[in-house]
ZAMARGU-4260 file (C-alpha; in steps of 0.2 Angstrom, whole numbers, plus 5000, padded with zeros to 4 digits):
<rodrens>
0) 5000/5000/5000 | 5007/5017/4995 | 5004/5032/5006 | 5012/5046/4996 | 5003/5060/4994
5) 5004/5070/4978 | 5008/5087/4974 | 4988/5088/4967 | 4982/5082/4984 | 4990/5096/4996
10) 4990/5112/4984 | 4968/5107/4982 | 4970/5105/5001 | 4977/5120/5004 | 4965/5131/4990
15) 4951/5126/5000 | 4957/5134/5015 | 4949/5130/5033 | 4928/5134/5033 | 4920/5145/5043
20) 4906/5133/5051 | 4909/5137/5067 | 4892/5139/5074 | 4886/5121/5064 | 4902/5114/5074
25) 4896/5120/5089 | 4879/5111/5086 | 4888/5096/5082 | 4898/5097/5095 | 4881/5099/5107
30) 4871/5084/5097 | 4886/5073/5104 | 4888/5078/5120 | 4869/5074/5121 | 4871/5058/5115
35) 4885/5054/5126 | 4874/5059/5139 | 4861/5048/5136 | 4872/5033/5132 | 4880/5036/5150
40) 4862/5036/5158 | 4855/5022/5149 | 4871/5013/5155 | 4868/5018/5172 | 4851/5011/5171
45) 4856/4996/5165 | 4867/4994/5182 | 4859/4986/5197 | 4868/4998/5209 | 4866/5013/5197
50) 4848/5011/5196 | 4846/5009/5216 | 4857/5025/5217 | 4846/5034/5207 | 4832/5029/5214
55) 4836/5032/5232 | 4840/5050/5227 | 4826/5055/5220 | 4817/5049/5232 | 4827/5059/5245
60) 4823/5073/5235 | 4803/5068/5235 | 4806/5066/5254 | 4812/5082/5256 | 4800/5092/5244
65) 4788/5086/5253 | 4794/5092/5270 | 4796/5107/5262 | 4777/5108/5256 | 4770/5102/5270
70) 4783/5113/5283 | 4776/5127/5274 | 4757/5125/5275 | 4758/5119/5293 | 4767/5133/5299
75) 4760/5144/5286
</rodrens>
């Protein structure tokens, strides 16, 4: 296999120049930080000590909302 690169090759390469997408790279860059995202909390799910995990602190969260709630229209 030859990896030579031709004088063709890098003087098109450099014509073209770098593009200015950076706002469309930005949004790329956003749609795979998302899919990341959702890979890591699929695969979090998927855990059995993950999933406890996440359980239990959202219902620690419920627990306290509630207190909260309910503080407030008992002493309010």
């Amino acid at each position: 296999m030859n990896a030579i690169m031709t004088n063709f090759d890098i003087e098109n390469a450099e014509t073209r120049g770098p593009r200015k997408w950076e706002g469309l790279s930005e949004i790329d860059q956003a749609i795979h930080d998302n899919r990341l995202m959702e890979y890591r909390i699929k695969k979090s799910w998927a855990d059995p000590w993950g999933r406890k995990l996440t359980i239990a602190v959202f219902l620690v969260l419920a627990i306290f909302a509630s207190f909260v709630l309910y503080w407030d229209v008992l002493k309010g």
